[in-house]
C-alpha positions in Angstrom: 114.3 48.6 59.1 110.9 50.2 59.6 110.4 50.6 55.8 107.2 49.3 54.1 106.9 49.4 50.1 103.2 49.5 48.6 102.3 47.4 45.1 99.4 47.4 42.8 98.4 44.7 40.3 97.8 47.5 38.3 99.7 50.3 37.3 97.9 53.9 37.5 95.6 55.1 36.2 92.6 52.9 35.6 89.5 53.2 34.8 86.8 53.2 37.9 84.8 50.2 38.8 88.4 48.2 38.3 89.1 45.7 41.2 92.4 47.0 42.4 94.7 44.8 44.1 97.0 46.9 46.7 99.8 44.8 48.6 101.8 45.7 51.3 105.5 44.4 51.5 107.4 44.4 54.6 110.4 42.7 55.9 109.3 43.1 59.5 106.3 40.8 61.6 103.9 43.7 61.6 99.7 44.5 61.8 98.6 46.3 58.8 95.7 49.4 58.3 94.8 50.3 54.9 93.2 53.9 54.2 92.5 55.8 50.8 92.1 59.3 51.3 90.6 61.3 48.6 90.3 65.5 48.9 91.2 65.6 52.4 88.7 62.8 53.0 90.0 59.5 54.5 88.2 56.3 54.8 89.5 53.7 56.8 89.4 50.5 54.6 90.1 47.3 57.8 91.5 47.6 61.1 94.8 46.9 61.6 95.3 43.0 60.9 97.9 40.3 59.4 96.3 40.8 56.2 99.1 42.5 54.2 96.5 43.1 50.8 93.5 44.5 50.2 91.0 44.3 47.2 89.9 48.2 46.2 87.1 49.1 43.8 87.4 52.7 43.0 83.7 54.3 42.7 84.8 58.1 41.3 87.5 59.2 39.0 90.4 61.6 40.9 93.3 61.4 42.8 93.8 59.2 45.2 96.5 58.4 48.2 96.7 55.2 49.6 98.1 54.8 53.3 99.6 52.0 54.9 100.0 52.3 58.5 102.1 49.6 60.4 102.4 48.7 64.0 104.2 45.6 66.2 102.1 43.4 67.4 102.4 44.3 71.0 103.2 48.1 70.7 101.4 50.8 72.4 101.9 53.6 69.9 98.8 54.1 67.3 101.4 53.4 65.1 105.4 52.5 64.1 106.0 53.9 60.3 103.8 54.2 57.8 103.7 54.7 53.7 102.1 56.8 51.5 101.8 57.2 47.6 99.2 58.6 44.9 97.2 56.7 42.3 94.7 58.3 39.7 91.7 56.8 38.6 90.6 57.8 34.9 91.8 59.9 32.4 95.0 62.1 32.8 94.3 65.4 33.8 96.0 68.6 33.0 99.4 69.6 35.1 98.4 72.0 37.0 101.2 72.0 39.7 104.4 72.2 38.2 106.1 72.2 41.6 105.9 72.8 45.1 108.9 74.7 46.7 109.9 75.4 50.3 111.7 78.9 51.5 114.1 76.6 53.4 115.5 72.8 53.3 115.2 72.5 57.5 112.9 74.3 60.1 112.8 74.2 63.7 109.7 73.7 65.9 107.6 77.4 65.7 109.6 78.4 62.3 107.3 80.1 59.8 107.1 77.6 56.5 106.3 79.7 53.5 105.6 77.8 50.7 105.0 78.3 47.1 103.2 76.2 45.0 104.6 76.9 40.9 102.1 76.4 37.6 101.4 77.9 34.6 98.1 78.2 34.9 96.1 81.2 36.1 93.0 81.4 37.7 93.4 78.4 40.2 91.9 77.7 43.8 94.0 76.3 46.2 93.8 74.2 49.1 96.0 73.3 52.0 96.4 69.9 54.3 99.1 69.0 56.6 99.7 65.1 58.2 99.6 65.1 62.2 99.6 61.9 63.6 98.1 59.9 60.9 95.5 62.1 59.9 95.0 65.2 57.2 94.1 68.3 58.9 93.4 70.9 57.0 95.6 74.7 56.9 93.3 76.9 54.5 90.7 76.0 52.6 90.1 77.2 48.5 91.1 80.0 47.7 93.3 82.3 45.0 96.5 82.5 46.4 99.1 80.2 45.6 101.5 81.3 48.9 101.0 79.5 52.3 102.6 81.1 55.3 101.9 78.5 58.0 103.7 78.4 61.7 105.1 74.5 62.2 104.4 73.6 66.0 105.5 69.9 65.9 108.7 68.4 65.4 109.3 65.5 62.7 108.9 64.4 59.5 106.2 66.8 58.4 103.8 66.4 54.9 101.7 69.2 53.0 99.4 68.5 50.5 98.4 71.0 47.9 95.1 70.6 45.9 93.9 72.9 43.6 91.7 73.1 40.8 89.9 75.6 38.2 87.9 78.6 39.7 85.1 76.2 36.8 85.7 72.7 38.0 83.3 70.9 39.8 85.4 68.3 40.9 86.7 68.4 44.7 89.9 68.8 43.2 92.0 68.9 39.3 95.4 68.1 40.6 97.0 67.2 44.2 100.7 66.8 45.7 102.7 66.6 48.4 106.0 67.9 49.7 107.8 66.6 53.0 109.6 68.7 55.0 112.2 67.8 58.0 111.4 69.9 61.6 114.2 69.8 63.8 113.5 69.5 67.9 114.6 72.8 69.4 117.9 73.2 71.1 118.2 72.9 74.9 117.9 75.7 76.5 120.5 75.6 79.7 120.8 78.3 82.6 124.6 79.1 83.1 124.4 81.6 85.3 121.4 82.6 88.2 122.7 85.3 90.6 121.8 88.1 93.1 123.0 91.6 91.8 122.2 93.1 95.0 125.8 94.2 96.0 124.6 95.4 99.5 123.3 93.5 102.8 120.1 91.7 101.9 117.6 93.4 104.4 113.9 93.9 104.9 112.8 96.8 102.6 115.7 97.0 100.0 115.2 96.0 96.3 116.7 92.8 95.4 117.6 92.0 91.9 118.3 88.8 90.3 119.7 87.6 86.6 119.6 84.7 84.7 122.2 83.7 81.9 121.1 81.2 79.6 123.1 79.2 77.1 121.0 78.8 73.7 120.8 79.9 69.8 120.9 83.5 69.6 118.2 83.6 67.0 115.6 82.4 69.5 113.3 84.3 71.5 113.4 82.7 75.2 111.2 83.5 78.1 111.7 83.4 81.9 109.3 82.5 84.6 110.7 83.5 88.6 108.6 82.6 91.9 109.7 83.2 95.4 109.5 80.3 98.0 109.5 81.0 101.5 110.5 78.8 104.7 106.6 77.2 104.9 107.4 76.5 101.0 104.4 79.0 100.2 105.0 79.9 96.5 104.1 83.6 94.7 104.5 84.1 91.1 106.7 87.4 90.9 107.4 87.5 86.9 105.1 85.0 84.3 106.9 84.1 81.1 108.5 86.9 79.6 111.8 87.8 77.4 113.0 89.5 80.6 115.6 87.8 82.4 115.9 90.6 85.2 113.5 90.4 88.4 113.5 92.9 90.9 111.3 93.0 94.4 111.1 93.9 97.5 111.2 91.7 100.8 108.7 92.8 103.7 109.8 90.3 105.5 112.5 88.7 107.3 113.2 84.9 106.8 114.7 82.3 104.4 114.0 82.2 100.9 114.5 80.8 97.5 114.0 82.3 94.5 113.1 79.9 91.3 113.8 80.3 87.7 112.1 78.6 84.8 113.1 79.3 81.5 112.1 77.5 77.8 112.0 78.8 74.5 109.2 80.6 73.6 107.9 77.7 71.3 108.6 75.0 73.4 105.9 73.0 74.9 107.3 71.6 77.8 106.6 73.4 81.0 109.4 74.7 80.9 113.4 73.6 79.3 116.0 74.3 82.5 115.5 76.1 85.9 117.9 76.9 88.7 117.6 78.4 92.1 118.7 80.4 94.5 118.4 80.4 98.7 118.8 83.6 99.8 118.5 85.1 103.3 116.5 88.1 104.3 117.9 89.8 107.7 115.3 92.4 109.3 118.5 95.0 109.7 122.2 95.6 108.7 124.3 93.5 111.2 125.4 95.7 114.3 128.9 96.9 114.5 130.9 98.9 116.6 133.2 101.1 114.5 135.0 103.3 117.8 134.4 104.0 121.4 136.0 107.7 122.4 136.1 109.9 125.3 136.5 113.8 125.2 138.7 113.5 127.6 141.6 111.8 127.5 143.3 108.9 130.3 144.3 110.2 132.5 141.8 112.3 134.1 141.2 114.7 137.1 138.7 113.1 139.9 135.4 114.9 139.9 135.5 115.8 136.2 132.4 114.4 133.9 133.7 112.5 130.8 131.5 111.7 128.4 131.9 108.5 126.4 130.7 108.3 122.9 130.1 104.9 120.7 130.2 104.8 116.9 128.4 101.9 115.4 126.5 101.1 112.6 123.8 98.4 111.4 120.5 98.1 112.9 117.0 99.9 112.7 116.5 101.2 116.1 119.9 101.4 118.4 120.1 100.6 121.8 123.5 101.2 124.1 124.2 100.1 127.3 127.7 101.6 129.3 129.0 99.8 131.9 132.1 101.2 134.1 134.2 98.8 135.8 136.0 99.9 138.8 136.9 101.5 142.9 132.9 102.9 141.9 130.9 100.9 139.2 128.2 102.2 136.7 125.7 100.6 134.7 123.9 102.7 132.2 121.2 99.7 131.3 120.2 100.1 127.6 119.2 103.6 126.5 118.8 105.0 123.0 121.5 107.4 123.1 124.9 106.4 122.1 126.4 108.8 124.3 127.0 108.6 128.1 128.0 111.3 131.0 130.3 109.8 133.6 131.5 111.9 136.8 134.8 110.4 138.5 133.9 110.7 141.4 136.8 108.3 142.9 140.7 107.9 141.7 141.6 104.1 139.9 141.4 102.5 136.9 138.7 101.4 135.4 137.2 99.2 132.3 134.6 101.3 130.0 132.8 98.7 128.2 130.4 99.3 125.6 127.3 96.9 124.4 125.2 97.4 121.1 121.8 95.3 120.1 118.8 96.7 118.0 115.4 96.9 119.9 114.1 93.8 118.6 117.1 91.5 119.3 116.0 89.4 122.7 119.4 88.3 123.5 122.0 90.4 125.7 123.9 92.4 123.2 124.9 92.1 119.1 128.4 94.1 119.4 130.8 95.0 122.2 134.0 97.0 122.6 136.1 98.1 125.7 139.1 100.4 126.5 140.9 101.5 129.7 140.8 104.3 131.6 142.4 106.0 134.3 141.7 108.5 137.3 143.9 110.5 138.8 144.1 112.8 142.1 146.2 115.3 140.6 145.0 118.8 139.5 145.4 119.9 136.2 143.8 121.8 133.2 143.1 119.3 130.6 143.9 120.2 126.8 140.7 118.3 124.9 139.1 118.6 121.3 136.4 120.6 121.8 135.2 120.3 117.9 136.7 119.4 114.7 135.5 121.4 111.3 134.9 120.3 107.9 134.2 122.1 104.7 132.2 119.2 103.7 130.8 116.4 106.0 129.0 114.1 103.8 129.6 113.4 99.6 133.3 113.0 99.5 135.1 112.0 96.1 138.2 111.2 94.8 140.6 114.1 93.8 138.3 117.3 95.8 140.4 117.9 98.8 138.5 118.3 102.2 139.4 120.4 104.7 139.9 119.3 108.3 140.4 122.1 111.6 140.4 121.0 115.1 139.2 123.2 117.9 140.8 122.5 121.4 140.3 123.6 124.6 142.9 123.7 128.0 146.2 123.4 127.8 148.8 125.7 127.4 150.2 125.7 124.0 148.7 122.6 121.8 150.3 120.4 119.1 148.6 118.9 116.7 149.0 115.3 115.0 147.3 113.7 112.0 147.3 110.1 110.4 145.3 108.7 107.7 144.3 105.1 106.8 143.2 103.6 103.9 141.7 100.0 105.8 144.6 99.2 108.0 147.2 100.8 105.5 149.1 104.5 106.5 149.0 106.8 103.1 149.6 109.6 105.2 151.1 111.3 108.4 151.9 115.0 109.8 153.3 114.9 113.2 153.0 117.1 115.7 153.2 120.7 115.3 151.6 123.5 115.9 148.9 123.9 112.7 145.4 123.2 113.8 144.1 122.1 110.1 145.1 120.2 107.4 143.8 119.3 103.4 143.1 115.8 102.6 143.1 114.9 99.1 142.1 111.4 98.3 143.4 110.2 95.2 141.3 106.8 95.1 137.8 105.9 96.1 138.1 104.2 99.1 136.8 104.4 102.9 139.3 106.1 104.7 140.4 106.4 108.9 141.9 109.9 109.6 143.5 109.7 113.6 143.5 113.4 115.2 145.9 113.3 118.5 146.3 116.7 120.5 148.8 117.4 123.1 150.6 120.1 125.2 153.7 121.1 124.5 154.6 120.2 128.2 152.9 117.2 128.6 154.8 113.9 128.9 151.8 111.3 127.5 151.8 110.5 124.5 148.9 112.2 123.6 146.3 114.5 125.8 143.1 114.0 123.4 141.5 112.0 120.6 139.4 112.3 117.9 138.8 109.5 114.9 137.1 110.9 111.6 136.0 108.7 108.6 135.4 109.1 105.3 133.6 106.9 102.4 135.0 108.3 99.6 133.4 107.8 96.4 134.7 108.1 92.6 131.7 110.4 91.9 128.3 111.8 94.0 125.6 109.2 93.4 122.7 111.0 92.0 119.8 111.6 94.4 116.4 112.9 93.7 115.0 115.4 96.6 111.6 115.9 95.2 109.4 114.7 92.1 106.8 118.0 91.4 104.0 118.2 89.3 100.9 120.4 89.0 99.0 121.1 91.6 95.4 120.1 90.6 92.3 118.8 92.4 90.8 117.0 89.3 93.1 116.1 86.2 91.3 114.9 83.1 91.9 113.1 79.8 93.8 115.3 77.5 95.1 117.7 80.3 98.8 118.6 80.0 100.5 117.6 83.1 104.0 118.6 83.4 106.3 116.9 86.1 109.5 118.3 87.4 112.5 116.4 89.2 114.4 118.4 91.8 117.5 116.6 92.3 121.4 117.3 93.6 124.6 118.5 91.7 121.9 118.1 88.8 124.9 118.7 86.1 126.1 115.4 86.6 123.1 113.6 86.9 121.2 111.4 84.4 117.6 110.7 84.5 115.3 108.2 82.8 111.6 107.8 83.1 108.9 105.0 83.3 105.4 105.7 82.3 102.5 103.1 84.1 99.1 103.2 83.5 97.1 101.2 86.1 100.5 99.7 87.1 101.2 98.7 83.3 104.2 100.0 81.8 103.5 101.9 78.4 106.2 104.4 77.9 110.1 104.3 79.2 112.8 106.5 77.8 116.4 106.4 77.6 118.3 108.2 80.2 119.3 111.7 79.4 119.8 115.6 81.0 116.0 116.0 80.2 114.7 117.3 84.1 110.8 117.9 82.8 108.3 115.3 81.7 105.1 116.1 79.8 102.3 113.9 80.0 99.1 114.0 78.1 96.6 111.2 79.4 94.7 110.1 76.6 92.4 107.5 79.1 91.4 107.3 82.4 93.1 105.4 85.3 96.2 106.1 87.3 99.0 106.9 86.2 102.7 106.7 87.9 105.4 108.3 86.7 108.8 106.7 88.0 111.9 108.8 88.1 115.5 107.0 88.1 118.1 109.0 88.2 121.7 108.0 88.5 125.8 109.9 87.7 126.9 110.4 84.6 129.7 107.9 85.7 127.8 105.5 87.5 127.7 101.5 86.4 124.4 101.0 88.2 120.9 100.8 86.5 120.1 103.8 89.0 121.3 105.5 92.0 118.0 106.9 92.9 114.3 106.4 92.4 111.3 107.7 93.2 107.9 107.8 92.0 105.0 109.8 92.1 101.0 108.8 91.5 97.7 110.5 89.8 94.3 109.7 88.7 93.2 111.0 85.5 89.2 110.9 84.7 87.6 111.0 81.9 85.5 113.9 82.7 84.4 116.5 85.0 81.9 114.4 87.8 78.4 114.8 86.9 76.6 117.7 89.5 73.8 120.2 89.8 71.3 117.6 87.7 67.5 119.9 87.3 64.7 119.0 85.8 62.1 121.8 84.1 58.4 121.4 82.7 57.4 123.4 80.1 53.9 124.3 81.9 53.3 125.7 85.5 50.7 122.7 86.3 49.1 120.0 84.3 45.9 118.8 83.4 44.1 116.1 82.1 45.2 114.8 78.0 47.4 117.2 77.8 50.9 116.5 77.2 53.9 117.5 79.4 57.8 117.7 78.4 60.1 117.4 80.8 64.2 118.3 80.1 66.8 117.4 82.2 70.2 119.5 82.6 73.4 119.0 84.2 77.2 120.5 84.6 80.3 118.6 84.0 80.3 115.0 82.5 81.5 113.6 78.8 78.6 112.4 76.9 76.1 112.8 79.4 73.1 110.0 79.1 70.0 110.5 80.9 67.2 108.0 82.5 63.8 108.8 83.1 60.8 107.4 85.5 57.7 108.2 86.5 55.8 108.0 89.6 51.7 108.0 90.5 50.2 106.7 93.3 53.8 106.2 95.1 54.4 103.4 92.4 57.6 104.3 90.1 58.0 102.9 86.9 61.3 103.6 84.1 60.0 105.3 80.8 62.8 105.8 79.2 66.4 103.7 79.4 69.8 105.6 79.5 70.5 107.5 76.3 71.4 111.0 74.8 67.7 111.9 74.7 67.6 115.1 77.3 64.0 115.2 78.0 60.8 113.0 78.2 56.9 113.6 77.0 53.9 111.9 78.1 50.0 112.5 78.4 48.7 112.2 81.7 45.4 110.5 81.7 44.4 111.2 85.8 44.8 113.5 87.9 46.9 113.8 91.2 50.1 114.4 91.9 53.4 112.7 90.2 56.6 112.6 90.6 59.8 112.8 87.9 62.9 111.2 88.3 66.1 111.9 86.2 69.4 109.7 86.6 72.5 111.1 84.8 75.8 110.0 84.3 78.9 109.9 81.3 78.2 107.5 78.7 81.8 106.2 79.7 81.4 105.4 83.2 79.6 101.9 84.1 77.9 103.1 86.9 74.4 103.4 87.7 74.0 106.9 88.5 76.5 109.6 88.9 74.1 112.7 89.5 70.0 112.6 90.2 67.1 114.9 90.8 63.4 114.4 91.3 60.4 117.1 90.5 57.0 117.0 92.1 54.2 118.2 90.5 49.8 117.9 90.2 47.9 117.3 87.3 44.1 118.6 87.0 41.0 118.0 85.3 
């Protein structure tokens, strides 16, 4: 059962110099240790042993404890259970302590105990002692207050012992109790969720953000530790413990990674309470893709006439293309980095046009490929092409703002027109032909849409002379973008300088901006987002200081839409220049003393160091302080020399400024 009981021949209290016998009952085939502990002090009476009873002789009158610690025979622990209780030794004392009471019934590991110790008495010292692992340690030592605030770091069945006594007393204590108290283990802490926000591809050079979702009680602070793993398993630290459970960085790099999350609550004192993680893969560029391939001039087409092909692709950091023509005359373009290509058809046929996209630093023999047909005819005729196609606006489209779409043709006698729009592989709209060369597009969603622009003569019997394929990305607002972050142009800013900072940004009526404040990398200020387009700052120490702008839509769901950042170093003072040094006489001579003052512009708290030189041997005469000048007697004659080092009390330098002054001495 792992209880043990603890009897005494004689009831308490007794007199001291009484033999005491103390017994030990048990029901379970145990070792016993006897110790008696007396303010704070505990002596160790046997080893542990069979012996279940002792025989104690108590020296001094007070309070005592008596322990009995118990442990199985073959156990590795320094012990099982143990018992505790109090006996006094000679006459009763005053109460003192009327009671001892707790701010809670329970705690939990790294709870704050606060505990009040209740008597009618005033004037009292107190002392505090707390049981960890068999042993009284003690919390504060005597003194007037009868409130212990004390943080509880281990979980268990936990003791306190209060002792106190008059402010008069000589004794080590008048009057001594304890209270137990119950600490509860803390709750796991479990991850439930680890993912990558990062909506976009996962490339080289774009921020990546990950979030962890922990399950745990809501009153507790936890903390989250991330490092990045990369294929040779190398590991960097990117966030140490912190209450922030949202890590953002930026890959350099392309490769295979994983991304680790510890997390524990913050009392905890395991390494850490649950982790996860995450493999992730960093490409060095947005995959390659071919979106269209076009021609100006439509199949078919008049021998002799140059057609020039256009591809439309995306992805990739540096494009290449490569054209190859299939046919009665072949062509092969080989890669160039120009996604157009002029072809002359110089013979009549029909022919393949095929298309092949890579980046410059893929080593295979192409990433995308598209092909259409062609054909070349012998017959003379004027072709009717699109020569251009207008827009009111050709980039920041949104749901609701018509745009305006007008194609200009050339050839032909008298042109139709034709227009369908896509939304993916879906028709939402369609104007056959007529004769109106423009049309308004109003896109009720956001969506990426296809618009197809066909031209044709009135007399023609294809189904279409000429092409042209537009898209649109259409958003449900403009994401904010900053242009430019501007701030005052200085060469020098110092402490206490008002710097203001301005953000030029885009359809600025809509936009929100927030600011981040970071002294040597350190974040110290960050604000809320608002319409506020200034930013004051007034450096109150030196270092550098960044100043990062995020701005984002009024609408948006993002943490920003744009960032950028801008960097300064603030000094403490002026640099130190222009250091002289002046003698209050023309020459010296012989017992005759000599003052020397220093002087310099710029610097904060300028300090000043002195030495002296004779016989081309130098020697300091006065260490670095506020003292601007230096006296002596010269005792020979000859000449010497005077050097002055100056720099700002602040600065741990050696020198910022010097200067050194010659001069002879007579008899």
């Amino acid at each position: 059962m792992n209880t043990i009981d603890i009897d005494f021949n004689l009831p308490s209290p007794q007199q001291k110099n009484t033999p005491i016998e103390i017994k030990a009952i048990c029901e379970e085939d145990v070792l016993y240790k006897f110790l008696i502990g007396q303010g704070g002090i505990w002596e160790s009476f046997n080893e542990f042993s069979e012996e279940n009873k002792i025989l104690w002789t108590p020296k001094e009158d007070g309070q005592y404890f008596i322990l009995v610690q118990c442990k199985e025979k073959n156990g590795s622990k320094p012990f099982d259970f143990y018992n505790k209780v109090s006996y006094s030794v000679g006459e009763e004392t005053t109460n003192f302590i009327n009671n001892i009471v707790c701010d809670k019934s329970t705690y939990k590991v790294g709870d704050k105990l606060e505990l009040i110790v209740e008597s009618e008495c005033k004037d009292l010292l107190y002392r505090y002692w707390i049981l960890n692992n068999g042993s009284w340690e003690m919390i504060k030592d005597y003194y007037g207050d009868n409130i212990l605030v004390f943080t509880l770091n281990n979980e268990g069945e936990c003791e306190i012992l209060v002792e106190c006594k008059e402010i008069s007393s000589q004794k080590k204590f008048d009057e001594a109790k304890t209270i137990s108290i119950n600490v509860e283990k803390l709750e796991c802490v479990e991850i439930t969720n680890f993912k990558c926000l990062t909506q976009d591809d996962v490339i080289v050079n774009r921020e990546l953000i990950f979030k962890v979702d922990t399950k745990q009680d809501e009153s507790r602070m936890i903390l989250y530790k991330f490092y990045k793993i990369n294929e040779e398993g190398k590991s960097k630290l990117v966030q140490d413990y912190s209450s922030k459970k949202i890590v953002s960085f930026v890959e350099k790099f392309p490769g295979k990674y994983k991304i680790l999350c510890m997390a524990k609550d913050m009392y905890s004192k395991d390494q850490w309470d649950d982790r996860a993680i995450i493999n992730y893969e960093v490409k060095p560029y947005k995959d390659v893709v071919i979106k269209n391939v076009v021609t100006d001039l439509a199949s078919p087409q008049l021998r002799g006439r140059e057609v020039n092909i256009k591809v439309l692709a995306e992805g990739g950091q540096n494009l290449l293309y490569k054209f190859i023509i299939d046919g009665n005359c072949s062509v092969d373009s080989g890669y160039i980095n120009t996604p157009e290509f002029t072809w002359k058809t110089e013979y009549e046929g029909e022919y393949i046009i095929e298309v092949f996209v890579k980046d410059s630093s893929f080593n295979d023999q192409y990433e995308a490929s598209a092909k259409i047909s062609y054909i070349v005819d012998k017959e003379f005729y004027i072709p009717l092409r699109i020569k251009d196609v207008c827009l009111n606006n050709k980039k920041n489209y949104v749901k609701n703002r018509p745009i305006n779409i007008e194609v200009i043709t050339e050839g032909g006698i008298s042109p139709l027109y034709n227009f369908v729009i896509y939304e993916g592989t879906t028709e939402v709209a369609k104007i056959d032909f007529n004769n109106c060369n423009w049309v308004n597009f109003t896109p009720e969603k956001a969506a990426e849409y296809r618009m197809d622009i066909k031209v044709k003569d009135k007399y023609s019997i294809k189904e279409f002379d000429n092409h042209r394929t537009l898209f649109f990305d259409v958003k449900e607002f403009i994401p904010a973008k900053i242009d430019y972050v501007l701030l005052d142009l200085k060469e020098y800013y110092r402490v206490d300088d008002e710097i203001f900072i301005e953000v030029i940004a885009e359809n600025t009526r809509n936009i929100l901006l927030r600011y981040n404040l970071y002294i040597n990398d350190e974040l110290v200020e960050s604000t809320d987002y608002s319409m506020k387009k200034h930013y004051k700052i007034i450096p109150r120490c030196s270092g550098k200081y960044t100043l990062e702008a995020l701005a984002r839509n009024e609408s948006s769901k993002k943490e920003y839409d744009s960032k950028k950042s801008v960097s300064l170093l603030v000094h403490n003072s002026m640099p130190i220049t222009d250091t002289e040094i002046k003698l209050n006489r023309i020459r010296g001579k012989i017992n005759e003393d000599l003052t020397f003052n220093a002087y310099c512009k710029g610097g904060k708290d300028v300090c000043y160091e002195f030495y002296l030189s004779y016989e081309e041997q130098w020697k300091r005469v006065q260490r670095y302080s506020k003292k601007d000048f230096y006296s002596f007697i010269p005792f020979k004659e000859g000449k010497y020399s005077v050097l002055v080092l100056s720099k700002s009390s602040c600065k741990s330098v050696a020198y910022e400024d010097y200067n050194i002054y010659e001069f002879y001495v007579d008899k």
